[in-house]
N, C-alpha and C positions, 0 to 999 in steps of 0.2 A: 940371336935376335929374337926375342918376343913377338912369337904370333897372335893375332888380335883376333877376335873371335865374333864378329856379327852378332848385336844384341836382338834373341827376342822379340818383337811385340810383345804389349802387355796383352793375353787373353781374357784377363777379366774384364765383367760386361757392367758397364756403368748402371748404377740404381737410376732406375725410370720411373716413374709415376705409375700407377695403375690405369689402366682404361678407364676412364668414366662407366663403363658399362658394367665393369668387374670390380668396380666396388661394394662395399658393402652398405645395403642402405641403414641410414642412420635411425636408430628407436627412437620413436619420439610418442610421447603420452597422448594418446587419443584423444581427442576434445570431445565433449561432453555437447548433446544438440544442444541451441538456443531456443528451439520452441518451447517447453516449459517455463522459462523466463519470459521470455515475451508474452506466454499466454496469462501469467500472471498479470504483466505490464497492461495486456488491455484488460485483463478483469478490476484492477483497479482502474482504468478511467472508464470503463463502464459504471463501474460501482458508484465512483463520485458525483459522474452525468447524472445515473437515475435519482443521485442525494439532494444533489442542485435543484434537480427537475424538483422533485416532491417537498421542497420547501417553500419552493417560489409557489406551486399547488396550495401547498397548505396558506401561504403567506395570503393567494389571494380567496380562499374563503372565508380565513376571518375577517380580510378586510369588506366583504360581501357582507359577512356576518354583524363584522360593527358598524356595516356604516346605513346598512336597510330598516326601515323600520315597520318593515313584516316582521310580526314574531314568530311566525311560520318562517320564514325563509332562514331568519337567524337558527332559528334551533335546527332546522335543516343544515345550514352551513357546520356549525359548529360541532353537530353528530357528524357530521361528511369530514371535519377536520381531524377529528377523533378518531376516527377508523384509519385516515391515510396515514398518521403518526403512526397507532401502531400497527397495521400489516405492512405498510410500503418503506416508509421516512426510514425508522430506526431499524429493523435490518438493513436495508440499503448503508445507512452513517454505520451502520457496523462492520460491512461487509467494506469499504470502504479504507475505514482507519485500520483496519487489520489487512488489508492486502499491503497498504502502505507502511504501515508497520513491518513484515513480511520482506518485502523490498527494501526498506533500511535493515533488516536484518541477513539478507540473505545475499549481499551484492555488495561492491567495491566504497558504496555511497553511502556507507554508515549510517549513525544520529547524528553523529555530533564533530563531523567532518567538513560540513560545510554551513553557511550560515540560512541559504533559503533552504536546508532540510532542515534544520532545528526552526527555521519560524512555522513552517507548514507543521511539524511536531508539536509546536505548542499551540497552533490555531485548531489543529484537528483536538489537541482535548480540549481545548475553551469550549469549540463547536460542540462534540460529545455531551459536555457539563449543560452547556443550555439546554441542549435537545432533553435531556432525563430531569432536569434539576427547573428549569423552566417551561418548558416547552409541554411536557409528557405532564409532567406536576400541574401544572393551571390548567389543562385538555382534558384531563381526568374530571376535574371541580366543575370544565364547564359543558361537559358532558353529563356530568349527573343533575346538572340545575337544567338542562334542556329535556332531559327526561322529566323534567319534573313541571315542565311547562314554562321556566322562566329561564333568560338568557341575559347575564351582565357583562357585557363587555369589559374586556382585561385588555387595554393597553399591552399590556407585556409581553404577552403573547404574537402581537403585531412585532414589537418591535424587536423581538428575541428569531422568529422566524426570518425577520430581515437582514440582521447583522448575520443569522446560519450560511443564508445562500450569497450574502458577499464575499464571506470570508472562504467559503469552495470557490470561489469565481476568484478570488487571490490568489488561492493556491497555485488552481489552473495558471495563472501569469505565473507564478514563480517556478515551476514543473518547468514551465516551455524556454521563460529568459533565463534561467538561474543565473539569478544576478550576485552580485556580492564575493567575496573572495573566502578561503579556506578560513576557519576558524583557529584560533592560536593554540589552539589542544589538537589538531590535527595532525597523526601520525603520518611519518614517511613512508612507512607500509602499510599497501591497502590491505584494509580486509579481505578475505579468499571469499571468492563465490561457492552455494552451497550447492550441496549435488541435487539434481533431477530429484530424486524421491521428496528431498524437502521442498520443492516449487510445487509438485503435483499435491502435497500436503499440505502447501499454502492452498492451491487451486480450489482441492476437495471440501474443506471445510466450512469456508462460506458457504458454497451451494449447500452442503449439507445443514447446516443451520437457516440457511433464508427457507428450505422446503419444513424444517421442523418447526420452525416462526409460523409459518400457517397452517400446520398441522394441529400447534395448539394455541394459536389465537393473541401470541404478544410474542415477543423478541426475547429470542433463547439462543447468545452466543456461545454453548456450552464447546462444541469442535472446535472454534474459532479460540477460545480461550485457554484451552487445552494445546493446541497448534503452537499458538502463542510462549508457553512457556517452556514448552520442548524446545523451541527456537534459541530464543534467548539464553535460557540453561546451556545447549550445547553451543553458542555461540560463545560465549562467554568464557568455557573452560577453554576453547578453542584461540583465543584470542590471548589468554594467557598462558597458553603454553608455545604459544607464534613467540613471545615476546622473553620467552627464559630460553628460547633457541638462538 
């Protein structure tokens, strides 16, 4: 007869989880601060504030200017509207469109991603084009006719300074509601946000040109434009090499 032999126990020890404590923590990519972003974000609505502010300024001395008829006062206004164009207006509209600019370059929110950043893109260079092309051009003419003791009232200048500080006061609504839906060229990948060094190079460059503006006496975007194309260049190649991965 066949003796039977008491099996064993299994000695082996079942697979367990790890402690929570003796795992290993996970690598994960350091995030980048947000304060150079955001310091951007309020240099441009500072930038735009002070843009608003000195065209509604400008808007009301020439209306001072066209509508008194001291010709003392007028040529007063009119030299007064002269100088705030260029030391205050046009660095300001520049420092402005280039932080904005800067921000759809350098963040998830593109140009041409959504619809209220491409109207604010095309309202900001309408506004630019008057400011230089109307504005700055007829201020020049009526700065030199006040030097000269005579002051003709130019319509266009009233009403170029008005449509300026509406159409930043749009903006501002379209900034805060952004209304409206994605645009039909809108890619499913965002654009990557850029690094620190580029936001502090957005940051540096306007101040650097609004001190060199009154250093020599007119509006000199030379770092701002420079900034600018570094941006974009490296944006660009960067965007197309996102898109062949």
């Amino acid at each position: 007869m066949a003796t039977t032999h008491p099996t064993e126990p299994d000695t082996a020890e079942p697979a367990t989880e790890p402690e929570p404590w003796k795992r290993r923590p996970e690598t994960r990519r350091p995030r980048q601060s947000q304060r150079p972003r955001q310091t951007l974000v309020w240099l441009h609505v500072l930038t735009s504030v002070g843009w608003m502010a000195q065209a509604l300024a400008l808007l009301t001395l020439l209306a001072v200017g066209f509508a008194s008829a001291d010709q003392d006062v007028r040529i007063a206004a009119t030299s007064m509207a002269h100088v705030l164009d260029t030391s205050l207006l046009a660095p300001l509209a520049n420092a402005s469109a280039f932080t904005g600019f800067l921000l759809s370059a350098t963040t998830a929110w593109g140009f041409f991603r959504h619809w209220w950043v491409v109207a604010k893109f095309v309202l900001t260079i309408a506004a630019l084009n008057v400011g230089i092309f109307v504005l700055s051009a007829n201020l020049n003419d009526a700065a030199a006719d006040a030097e000269a003791g005579a002051v003709v009232a130019n319509p266009a200048l009233l009403v170029g300074s008005a449509l300026m500080a509406a159409s930043i006061a749009f903006q501002a609504w379209l900034s805060v509601a952004k209304p409206w839906k994605r645009t039909p060229w809108s890619a499913d990948r965002k654009p990557p946000t850029a690094s620190n060094v580029v936001f502090g190079a957005a940051i540096a460059a306007p101040l650097v040109d609004i001190a060199l503006s009154v250093a020599v006496g007119f509006p000199a975007p030379a770092a701002e434009i420079v900034v600018l194309i570094v941006v974009l260049t490296t944006r660009t190649r960067r965007l197309a090499t996102a898109r062949r991965t």
